[in-house]
VMD Tcl script that draws the C-alpha trace (Angstrom):
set ca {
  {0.00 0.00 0.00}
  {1.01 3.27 -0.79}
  {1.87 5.24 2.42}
  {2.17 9.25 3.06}
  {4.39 10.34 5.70}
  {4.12 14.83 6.06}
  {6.02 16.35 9.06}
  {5.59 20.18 9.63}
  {6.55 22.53 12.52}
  {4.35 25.13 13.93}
  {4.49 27.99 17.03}
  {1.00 27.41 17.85}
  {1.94 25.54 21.34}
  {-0.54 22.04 22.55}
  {-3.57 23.91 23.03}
  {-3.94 25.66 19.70}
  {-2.39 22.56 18.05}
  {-4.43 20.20 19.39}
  {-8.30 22.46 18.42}
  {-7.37 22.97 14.97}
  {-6.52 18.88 15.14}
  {-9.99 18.54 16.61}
  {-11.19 20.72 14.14}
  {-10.18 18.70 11.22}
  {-11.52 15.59 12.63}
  {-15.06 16.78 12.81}
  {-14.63 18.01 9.24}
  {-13.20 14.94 8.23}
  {-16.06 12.56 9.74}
  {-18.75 15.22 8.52}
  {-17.18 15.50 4.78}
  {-15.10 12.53 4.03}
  {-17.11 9.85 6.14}
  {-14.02 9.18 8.55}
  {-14.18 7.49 11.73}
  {-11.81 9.62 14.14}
  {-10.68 9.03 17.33}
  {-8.83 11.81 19.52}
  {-6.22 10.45 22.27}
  {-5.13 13.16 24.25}
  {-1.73 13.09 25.91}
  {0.28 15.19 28.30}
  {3.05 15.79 25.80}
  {1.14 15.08 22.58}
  {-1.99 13.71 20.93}
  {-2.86 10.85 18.40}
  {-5.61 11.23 15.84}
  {-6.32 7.96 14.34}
  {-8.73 8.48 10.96}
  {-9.89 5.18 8.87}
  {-12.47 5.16 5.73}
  {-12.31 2.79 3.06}
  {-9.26 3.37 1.19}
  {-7.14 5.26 3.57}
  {-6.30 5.01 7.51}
  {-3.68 6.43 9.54}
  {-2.25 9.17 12.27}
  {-2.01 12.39 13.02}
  {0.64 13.18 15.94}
  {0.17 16.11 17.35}
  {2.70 18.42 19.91}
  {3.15 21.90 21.02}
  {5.91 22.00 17.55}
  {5.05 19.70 15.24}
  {1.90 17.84 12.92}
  {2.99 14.62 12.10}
  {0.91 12.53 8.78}
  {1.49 8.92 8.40}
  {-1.57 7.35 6.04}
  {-1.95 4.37 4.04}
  {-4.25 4.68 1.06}
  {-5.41 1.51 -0.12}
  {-5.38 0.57 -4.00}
  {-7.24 2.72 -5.50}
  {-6.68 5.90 -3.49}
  {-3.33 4.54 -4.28}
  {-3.32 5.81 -7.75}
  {-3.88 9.34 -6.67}
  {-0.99 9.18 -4.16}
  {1.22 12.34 -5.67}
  {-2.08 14.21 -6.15}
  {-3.57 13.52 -2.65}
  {0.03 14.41 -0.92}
  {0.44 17.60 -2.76}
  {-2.70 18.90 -2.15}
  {-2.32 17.81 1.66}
  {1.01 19.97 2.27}
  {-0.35 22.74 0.17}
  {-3.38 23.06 2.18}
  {-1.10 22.30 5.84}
  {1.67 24.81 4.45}
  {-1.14 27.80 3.45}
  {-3.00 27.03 6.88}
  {0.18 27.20 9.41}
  {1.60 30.28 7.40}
  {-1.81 32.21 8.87}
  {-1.53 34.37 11.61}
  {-4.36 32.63 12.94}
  {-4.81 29.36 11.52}
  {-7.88 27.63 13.14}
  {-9.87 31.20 12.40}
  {-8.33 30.41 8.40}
  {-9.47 26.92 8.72}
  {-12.81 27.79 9.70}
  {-13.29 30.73 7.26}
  {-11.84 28.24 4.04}
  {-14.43 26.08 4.51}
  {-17.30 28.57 4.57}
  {-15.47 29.88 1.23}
  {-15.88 26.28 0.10}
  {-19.34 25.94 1.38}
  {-19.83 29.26 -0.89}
  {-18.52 28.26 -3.79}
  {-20.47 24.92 -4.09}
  {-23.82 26.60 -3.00}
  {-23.22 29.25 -6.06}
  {-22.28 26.41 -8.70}
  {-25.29 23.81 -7.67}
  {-27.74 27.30 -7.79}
  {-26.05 28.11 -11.75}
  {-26.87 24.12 -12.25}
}
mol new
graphics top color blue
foreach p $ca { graphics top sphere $p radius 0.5 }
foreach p [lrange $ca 0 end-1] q [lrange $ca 1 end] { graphics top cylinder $p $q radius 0.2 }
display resetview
């Protein structure tokens, strides 16, 4: 299986770090169908995600994100695509000044968009 491994440091400290993990996991489990689980830890958390076609772990700390996912065959064939588009999104979010404010607001732009294009349809 094809496996994606993404490591990125941040200043936002555990608490910050840990609410925009949160964060994703409800969007995940509301958009993408994921099952998430959120394991708090004194040093760092653990945010295990499955669906068909993909599982892994998100590690979180007071410095650092750390991806490790295994897509299954047929996500497989999108690896490159699905691993760009994960660091661009992680590398445009952390570069914020406030990221879990730029999380929330991108998905109401999303939520926008696809709300104007299914009213044109």
């Amino acid at each position: 299986m094809p496996d994606i491994h993404i490591e990125r440091s941040h200043a936002l400290g555990l608490p910050k770090a840990r609410q925009l993990a949160f964060r994703w996991a409800e969007t995940a489990e509301q958009k993408f169908d994921m099952e998430c689980t959120y394991e708090e830890g004194k040093e760092s958390d653990v945010l295990s995600f499955t669906r068909s076609g993909v599982n892994g772990e998100l590690k979180v700390t007071a410095t650092t994100f750390e991806l490790h996912a295994r897509l299954g065959f047929l996500l497989g064939a999108f690896k490159d695509r699905i691993e760009t588009e994960i660091v661009k999104n992680l590398d445009d979010l952390l570069a914020q000044e406030n990221p879990l404010e730029a999380f929330d607001q991108a998905l109401a732009d999303r939520e926008s968009r696809r709300a104007r294009r299914a009213k044109k349809a």
